[in-house]
C-alpha positions in Angstrom: 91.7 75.5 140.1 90.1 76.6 137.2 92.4 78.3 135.1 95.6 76.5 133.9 98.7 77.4 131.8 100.6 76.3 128.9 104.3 77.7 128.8 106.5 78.0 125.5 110.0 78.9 126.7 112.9 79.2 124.5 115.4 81.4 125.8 115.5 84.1 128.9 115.4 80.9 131.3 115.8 83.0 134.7 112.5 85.3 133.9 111.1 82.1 132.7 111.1 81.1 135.8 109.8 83.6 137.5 107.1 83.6 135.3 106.2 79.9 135.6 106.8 80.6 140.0 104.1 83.5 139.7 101.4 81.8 137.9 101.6 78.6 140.2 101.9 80.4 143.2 98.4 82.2 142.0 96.9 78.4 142.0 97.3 77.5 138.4 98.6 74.5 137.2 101.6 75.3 134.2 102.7 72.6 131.5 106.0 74.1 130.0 107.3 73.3 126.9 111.3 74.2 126.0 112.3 73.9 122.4 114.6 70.9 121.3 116.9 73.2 120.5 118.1 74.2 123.8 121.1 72.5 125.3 120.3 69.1 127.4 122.6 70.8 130.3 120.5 73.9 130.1 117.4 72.6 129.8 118.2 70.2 133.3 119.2 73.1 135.3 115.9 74.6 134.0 113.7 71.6 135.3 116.1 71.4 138.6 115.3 75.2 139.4 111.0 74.1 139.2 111.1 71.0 141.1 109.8 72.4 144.1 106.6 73.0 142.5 104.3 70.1 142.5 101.9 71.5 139.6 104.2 71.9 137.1 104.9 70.0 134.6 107.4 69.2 131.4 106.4 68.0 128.2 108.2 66.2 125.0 110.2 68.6 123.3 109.8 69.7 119.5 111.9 72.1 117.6 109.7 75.2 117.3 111.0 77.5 114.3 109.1 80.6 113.6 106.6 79.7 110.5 107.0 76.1 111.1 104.6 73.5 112.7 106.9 72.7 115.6 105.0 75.7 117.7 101.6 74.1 117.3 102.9 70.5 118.2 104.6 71.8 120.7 101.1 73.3 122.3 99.7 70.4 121.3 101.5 68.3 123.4 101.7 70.6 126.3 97.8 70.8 125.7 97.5 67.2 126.3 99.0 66.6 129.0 97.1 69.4 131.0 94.1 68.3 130.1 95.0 65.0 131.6 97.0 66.2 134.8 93.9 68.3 135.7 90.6 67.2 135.0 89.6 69.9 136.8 90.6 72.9 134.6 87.7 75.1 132.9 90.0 77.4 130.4 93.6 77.1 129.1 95.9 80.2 128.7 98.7 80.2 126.0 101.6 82.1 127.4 105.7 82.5 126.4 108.2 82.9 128.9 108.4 86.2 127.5 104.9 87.2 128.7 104.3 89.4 132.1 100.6 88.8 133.4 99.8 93.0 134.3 97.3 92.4 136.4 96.6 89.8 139.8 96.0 85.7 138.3 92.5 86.4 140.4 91.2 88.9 138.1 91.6 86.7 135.1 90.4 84.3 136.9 87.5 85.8 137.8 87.0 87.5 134.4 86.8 84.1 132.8 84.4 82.1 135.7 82.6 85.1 134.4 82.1 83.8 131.3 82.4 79.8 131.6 81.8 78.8 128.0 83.8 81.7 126.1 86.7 81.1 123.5 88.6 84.2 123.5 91.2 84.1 120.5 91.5 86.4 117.9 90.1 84.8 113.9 89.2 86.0 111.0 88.6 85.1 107.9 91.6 86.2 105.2 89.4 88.1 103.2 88.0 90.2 106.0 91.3 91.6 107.2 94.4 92.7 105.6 96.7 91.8 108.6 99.4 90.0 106.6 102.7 90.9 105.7 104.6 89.7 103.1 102.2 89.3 100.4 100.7 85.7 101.0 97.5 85.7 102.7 94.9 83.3 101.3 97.7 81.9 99.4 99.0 80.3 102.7 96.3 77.9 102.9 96.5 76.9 99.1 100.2 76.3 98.7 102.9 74.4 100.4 105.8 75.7 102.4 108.0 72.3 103.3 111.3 74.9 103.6 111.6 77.7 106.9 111.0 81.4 105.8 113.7 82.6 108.2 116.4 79.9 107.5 116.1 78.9 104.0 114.4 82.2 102.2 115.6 81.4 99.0 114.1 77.9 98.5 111.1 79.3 100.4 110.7 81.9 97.9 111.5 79.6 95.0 109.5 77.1 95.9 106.1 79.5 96.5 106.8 81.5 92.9 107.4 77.5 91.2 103.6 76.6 92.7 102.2 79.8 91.3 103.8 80.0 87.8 102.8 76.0 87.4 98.8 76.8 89.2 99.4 74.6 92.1 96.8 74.7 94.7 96.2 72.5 97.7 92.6 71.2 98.3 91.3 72.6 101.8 90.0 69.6 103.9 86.2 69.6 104.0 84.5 71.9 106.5 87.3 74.1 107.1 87.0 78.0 106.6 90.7 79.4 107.1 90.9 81.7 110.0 94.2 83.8 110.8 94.6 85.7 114.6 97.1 86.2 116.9 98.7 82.4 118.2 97.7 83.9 122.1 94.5 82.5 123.0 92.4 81.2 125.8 89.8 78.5 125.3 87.6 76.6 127.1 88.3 72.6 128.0 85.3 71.6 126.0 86.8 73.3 122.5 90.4 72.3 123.4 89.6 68.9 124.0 87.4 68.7 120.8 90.1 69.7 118.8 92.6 67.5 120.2 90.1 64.7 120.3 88.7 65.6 116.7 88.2 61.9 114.5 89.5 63.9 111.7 92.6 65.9 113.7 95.5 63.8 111.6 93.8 65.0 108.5 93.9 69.0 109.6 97.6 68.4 110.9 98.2 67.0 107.8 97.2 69.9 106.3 98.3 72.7 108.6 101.5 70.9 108.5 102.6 72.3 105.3 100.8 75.6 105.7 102.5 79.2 106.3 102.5 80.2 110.0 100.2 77.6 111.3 100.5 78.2 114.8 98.4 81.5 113.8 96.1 79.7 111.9 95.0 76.1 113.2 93.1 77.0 116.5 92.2 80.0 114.8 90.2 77.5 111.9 89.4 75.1 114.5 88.0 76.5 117.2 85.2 77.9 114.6 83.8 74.2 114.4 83.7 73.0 117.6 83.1 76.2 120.1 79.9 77.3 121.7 80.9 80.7 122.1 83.6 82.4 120.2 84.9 86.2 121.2 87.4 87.3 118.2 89.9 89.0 120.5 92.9 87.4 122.6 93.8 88.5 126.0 97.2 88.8 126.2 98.4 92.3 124.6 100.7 91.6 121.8 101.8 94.6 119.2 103.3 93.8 115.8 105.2 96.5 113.9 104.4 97.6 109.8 107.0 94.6 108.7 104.8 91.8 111.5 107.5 92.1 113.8 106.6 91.5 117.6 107.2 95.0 119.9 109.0 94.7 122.6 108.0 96.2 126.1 110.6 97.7 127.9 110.3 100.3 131.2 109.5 103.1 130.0 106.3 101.4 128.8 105.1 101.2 132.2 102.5 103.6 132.4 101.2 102.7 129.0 100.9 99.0 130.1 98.9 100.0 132.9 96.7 102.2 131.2 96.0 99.0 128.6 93.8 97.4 131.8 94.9 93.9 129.8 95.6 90.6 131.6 98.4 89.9 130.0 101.5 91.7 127.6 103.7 90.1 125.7 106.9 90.4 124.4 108.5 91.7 127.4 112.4 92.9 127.5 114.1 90.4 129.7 116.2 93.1 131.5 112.7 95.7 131.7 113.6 95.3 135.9 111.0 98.1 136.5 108.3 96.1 134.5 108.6 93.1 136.8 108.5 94.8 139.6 106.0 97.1 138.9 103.6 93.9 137.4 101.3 92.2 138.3 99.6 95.0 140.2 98.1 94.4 144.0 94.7 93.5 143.6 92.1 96.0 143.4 88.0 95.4 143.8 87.2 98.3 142.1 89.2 97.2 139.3 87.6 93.7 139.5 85.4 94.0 136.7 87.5 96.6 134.4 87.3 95.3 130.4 90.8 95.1 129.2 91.1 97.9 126.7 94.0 98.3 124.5 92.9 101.6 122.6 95.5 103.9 124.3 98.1 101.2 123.1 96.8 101.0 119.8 96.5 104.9 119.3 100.0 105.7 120.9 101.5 102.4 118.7 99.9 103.6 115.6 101.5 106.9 116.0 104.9 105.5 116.3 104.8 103.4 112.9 103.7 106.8 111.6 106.6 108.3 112.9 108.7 105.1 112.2 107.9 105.0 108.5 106.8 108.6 107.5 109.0 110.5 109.9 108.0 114.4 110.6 108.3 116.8 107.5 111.4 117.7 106.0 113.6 115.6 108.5 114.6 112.5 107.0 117.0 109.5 109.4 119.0 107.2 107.7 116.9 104.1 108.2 114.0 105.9 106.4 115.9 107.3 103.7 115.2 104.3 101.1 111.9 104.9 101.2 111.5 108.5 101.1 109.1 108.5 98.4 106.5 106.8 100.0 106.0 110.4 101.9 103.1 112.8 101.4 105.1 115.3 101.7 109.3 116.4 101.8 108.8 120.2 103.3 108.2 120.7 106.7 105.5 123.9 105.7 103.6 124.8 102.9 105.1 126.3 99.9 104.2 127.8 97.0 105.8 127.2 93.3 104.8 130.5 90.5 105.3 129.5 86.8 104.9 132.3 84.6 103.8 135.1 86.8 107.3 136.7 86.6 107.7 136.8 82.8 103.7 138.7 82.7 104.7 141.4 85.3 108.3 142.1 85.5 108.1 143.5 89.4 106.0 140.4 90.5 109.0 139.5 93.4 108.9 142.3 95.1 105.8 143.2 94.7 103.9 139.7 96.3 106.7 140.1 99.2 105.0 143.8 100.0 101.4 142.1 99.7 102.1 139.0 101.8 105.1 139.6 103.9 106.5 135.9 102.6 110.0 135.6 101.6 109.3 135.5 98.1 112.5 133.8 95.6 113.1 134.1 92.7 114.3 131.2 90.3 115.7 128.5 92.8 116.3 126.4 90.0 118.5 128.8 87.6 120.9 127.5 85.4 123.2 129.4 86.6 122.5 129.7 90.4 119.7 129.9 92.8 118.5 133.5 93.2 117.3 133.7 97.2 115.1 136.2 97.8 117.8 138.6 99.2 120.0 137.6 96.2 122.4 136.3 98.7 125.2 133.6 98.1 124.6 131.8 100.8 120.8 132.0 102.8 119.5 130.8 106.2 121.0 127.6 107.6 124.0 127.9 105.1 122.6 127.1 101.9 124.8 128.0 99.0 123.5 129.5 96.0 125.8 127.3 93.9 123.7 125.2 91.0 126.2 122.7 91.4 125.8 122.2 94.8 121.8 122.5 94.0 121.5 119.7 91.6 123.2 117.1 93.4 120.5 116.8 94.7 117.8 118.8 94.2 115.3 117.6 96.5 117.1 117.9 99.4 118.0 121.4 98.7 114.2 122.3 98.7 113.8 120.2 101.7 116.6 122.4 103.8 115.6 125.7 102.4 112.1 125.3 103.9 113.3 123.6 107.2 115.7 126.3 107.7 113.2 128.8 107.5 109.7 127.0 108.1 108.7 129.9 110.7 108.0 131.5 107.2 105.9 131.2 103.7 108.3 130.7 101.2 107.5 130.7 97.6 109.5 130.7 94.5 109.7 131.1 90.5 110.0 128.2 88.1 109.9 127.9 84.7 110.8 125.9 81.6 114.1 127.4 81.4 115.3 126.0 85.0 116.5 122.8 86.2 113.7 120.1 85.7 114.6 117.1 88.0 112.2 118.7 90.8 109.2 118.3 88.7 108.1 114.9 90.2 108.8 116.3 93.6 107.0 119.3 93.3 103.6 117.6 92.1 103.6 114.7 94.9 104.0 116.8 98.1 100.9 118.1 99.7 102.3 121.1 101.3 103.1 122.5 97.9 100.8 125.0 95.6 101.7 124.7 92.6 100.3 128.0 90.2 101.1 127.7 86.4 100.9 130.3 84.0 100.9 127.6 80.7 102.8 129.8 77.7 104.2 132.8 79.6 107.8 131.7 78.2 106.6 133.2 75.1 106.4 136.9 76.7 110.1 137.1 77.2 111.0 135.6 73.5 108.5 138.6 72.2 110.1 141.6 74.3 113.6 140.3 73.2 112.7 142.2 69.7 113.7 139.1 68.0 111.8 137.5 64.9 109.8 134.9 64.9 112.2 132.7 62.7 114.6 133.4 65.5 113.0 132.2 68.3 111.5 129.6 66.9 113.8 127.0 67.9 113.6 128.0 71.6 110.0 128.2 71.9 109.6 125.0 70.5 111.8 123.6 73.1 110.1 125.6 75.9 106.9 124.4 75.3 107.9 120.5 75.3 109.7 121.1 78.6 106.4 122.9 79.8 103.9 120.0 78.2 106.2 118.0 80.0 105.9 119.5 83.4 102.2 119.9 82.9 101.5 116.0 82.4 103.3 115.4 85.8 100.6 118.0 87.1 98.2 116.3 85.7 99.2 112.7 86.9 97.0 110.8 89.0 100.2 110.5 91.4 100.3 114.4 92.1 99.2 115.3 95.7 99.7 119.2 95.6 97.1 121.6 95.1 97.8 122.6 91.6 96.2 125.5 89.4 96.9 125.6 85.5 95.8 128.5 83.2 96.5 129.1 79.6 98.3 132.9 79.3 94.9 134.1 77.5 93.2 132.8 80.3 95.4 134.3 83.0 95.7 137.8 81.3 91.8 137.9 80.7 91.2 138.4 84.3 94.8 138.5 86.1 93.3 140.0 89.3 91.2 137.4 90.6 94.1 134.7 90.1 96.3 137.0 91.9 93.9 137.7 94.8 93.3 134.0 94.7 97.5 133.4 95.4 97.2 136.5 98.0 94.6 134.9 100.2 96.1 131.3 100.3 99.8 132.2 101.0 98.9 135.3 103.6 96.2 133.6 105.2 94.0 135.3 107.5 96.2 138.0 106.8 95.8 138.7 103.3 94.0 142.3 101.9 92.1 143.0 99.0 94.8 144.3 95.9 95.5 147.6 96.4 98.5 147.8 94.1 98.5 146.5 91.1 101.7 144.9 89.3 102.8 146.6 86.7 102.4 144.1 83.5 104.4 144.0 80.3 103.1 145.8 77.2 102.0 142.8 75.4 100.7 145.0 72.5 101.9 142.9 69.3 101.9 139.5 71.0 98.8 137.8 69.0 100.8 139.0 65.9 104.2 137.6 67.2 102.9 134.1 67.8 101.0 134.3 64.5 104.5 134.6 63.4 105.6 132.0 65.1 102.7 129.6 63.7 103.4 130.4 60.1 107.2 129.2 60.9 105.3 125.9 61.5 105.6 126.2 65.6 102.6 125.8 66.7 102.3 127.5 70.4 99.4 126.0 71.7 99.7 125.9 75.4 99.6 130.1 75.4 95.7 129.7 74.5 94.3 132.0 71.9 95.3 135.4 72.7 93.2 138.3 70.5 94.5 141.6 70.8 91.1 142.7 73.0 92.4 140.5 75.4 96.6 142.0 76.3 94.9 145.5 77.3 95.8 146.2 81.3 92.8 145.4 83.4 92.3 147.8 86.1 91.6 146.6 89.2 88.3 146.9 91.2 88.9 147.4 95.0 87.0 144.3 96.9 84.6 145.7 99.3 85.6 144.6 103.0 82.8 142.4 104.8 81.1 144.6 107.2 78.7 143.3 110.2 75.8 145.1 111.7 75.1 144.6 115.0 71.7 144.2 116.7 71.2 145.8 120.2 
């Protein structure tokens, strides 16, 4: 009898049950403790159903409220009374009624005469890991919380920001370095009984009284002054969620629970039938000495609060929704956004959709509608061209129009001139490219054949829209891959940009230029905005374009890579 048990049961009485039956019946003596707040009548037929076994016992009841220092009394007590029942005990497992031991009592038992002087519970120090949620982590320890988080939030919460904005702060009893873990622990007699027999214990319960959580912090801070041998890890399998809420096993977990090679899970459905039939396994030598390892759990949980919080690309559920932004990314494949391009070479559309084979738009984002590439009214998976319908909202047209058609690289044109209230969508999602042409609006005013004193108005309010657009590019908070030129820039060496583009949207399937788009005869541009600087707008995101620089460039075939062989 060297391994005995302490019980918290609160609700779930008939699996209770069977879980206090299954540990006795392995030999180990149980001390259970039900919460105060259960019925007297309930709590009777409770005890009546566990008379038959003679090393069981009941302790005094506390009200245990999550947060609140009932739960740590109450293991207190239970602790207590064990150690005095059975002198005999070596180590002392916390359990819950909701807990299913996975594999036989013996191989825990065994595992742990293995290793007579060993503490296994989970504790850290609060600045080593960042395990809280909800904002208060060394905090906890230096404030008080007299009111419950779960039934009196407000108070809580007025009460915590009242300490701060005054610079309250608790003094931490002498000795003690605050650790935090998991509340499921096994420890040895000698460090349970120091604690409990500690000269200074109603000084620490004083303290941990009024701290936040204590049940996951007292044995935690504890056991680091009196233990001989401490291993930071508990062995009972517990998973929280991103908001610290417990999982909960149920039976299609089965497989993953017996991968997990863990002693113990916890928080088990109370209707998982299949786990509690399936659980404890039969006893295995081979398996005698297997190391409890939780990776595969961890791995396959991590992957669900990825899938939980961020969801797959471009499908959004309604509990997500709210916090859609904190996405990477709201298209479910890469995209590519062309700013510019179209106003230097007026065949540009057509022309990258015969180079790449992408379905190459053309303003999405109109004023006046959204031009599909097949300059249909309504494209694939019933989009309507309408710019009403559009700008409603804006980012989940994108997000459809790419979902609908993700088998596909789709690109588009924007520009100053279109609806803006994408912008900030645009510049934070990864799976967008993002190629700017800074100035190109200028082009079109130029080959309208009106004056400079004309168009001056309209360029001036081009180029803020533009500035604007660029400064969300240029945020630290953009995520896509994002290329900026100045038009003097661009039409210096146009080829190499446009190769650039080729090879990124086609991919492996991308050829050196063998057409070349025919540009716009920008012979009189440098005078035009000259023009346009003497009327006191000053185009400065076009660059300084000489007239050297708007001749055509002609194109120089890229040489394909050739290997030669040695035989």
């Amino acid at each position: 009898m060297s391994l005995g048990v302490i019980m918290l049961v609160h609700t779930a009485f008939d699996r209770a049950e069977q879980m206090v039956r299954h540990w006795a019946d392995a030999g180990c003596p149980v001390v259970v403790h039900v919460d105060s707040n259960v019925p007297a009548t309930i709590y009777d037929q409770f005890v009546g159903s566990l008379v038959d076994l003679p090393d069981v016992r009941f302790c005094t009841r506390h009200r245990c409220e999550w947060g609140t220092w009932g739960l740590v009394a109450a293991s207190q007590e239970a602790a207590t009374l064990l150690l005095e029942e059975f002198p005999e005990l070596r180590h002392v497992f916390l359990a819950s009624g909701a807990c299913l031991p996975l594999r036989p009592v013996a191989e825990l038992r065994s595992y742990l005469d293995a290793r007579p002087d060993t503490d296994f519970i989970e504790s850290a120090t609060t600045a080593d890991v960042p395990w809280t949620v909800g904002g208060l982590d060394r905090e906890r320890f230096t404030l008080r919380f007299p009111f419950a988080w779960k039934k009196h939030r407000r108070l809580f919460d007025v009460f915590v920001r009242l300490q701060q904005l005054v610079g309250y702060k608790r003094r931490i009893p002498d000795g003690v370095v605050p650790h935090m873990g998991s509340q499921w622990w096994c420890l040895t007699r000698q460090t349970l009984d120091a604690i409990l027999r500690d000269p200074n214990r109603s000084t620490y319960d004083a303290y941990f009284r009024k701290v936040w959580i204590p049940d996951e912090s007292y044995y935690q801070t504890l056991t680091r002054l009196h233990a001989r041998k401490v291993e930071s890890r508990s062995l009972t399998l517990a998973k929280f969620d991103y908001q610290g809420k417990p999982h909960i096993f149920f039976d299609d977990h089965a497989e993953l629970l017996q991968r997990s090679r863990s002693f113990v899970a916890r928080k088990i459905w109370r209707d998982a039938s299949l786990l509690f039939s399936t659980f404890p396994q039969s006893q295995d030598p081979l398996r005698l000495a297997d190391e409890p390892n939780s990776g595969t759990v961890d791995r396959v949980f991590a992957q669900a609060v990825d899938r939980r919080t961020l969801g797959r690309q471009g499908l959004f559920m309604q509990s997500r929704f709210p916090s859609i932004d904190r996405q990477t990314s709201i298209a479910a494949a890469p995209f590519a956004v062309l700013q510019g391009l179209d106003d230097v070479f007026p065949d540009f559309q057509s022309w990258l959709t015969q180079q790449t084979g992408a379905v190459v738009h053309g303003h999405l984002y109109a004023k006046d509608r959204a031009h599909f590439a097949d300059e249909s009214e309504v494209f694939r998976g019933g989009i309507s061209d309408n710019a009403r319908l559009r700008d409603y909202n804006g980012k989940m047209f994108l997000t459809n129009l790419i979902w609908s058609g993700r088998d596909r690289h789709h690109c588009f044109q924007f520009g100053p001139a279109d609806t803006q209230e994408i912008r900030w969508t645009l510049a934070k999602d990864t799976q967008a490219s993002i190629w700017v042409v800074s100035g190109a609006w200028a082009i079109p005013l130029f080959c309208s054949g009106r004056s400079a004193s004309d168009v001056r108005a309209e360029a001036a309010r081009l180029q803020r829209i533009e500035d604007k657009f660029l400064k969300v590019l240029r945020s630290p908070d953009a995520r896509a891959r994002i290329k900026i030129m100045t038009l003097a820039q661009f039409i210096e060496a146009p080829m190499a940009v446009l190769q650039t583009i080729i090879d990124e949207i086609a991919g492996h399937r991308g050829n050196a230029i063998k057409e070349v788009p025919k540009m716009r005869d920008l012979t009189g541009l440098p005078d035009f905005l000259q023009d346009l600087k003497n009327q006191g707008m000053h185009p400065f995101l076009t660059g300084d374009i000489a007239f050297g620089n708007t001749q055509v460039t002609k194109s120089v075939p890229r040489r394909k890579p050739y290997v030669i062989s040695q035989k």
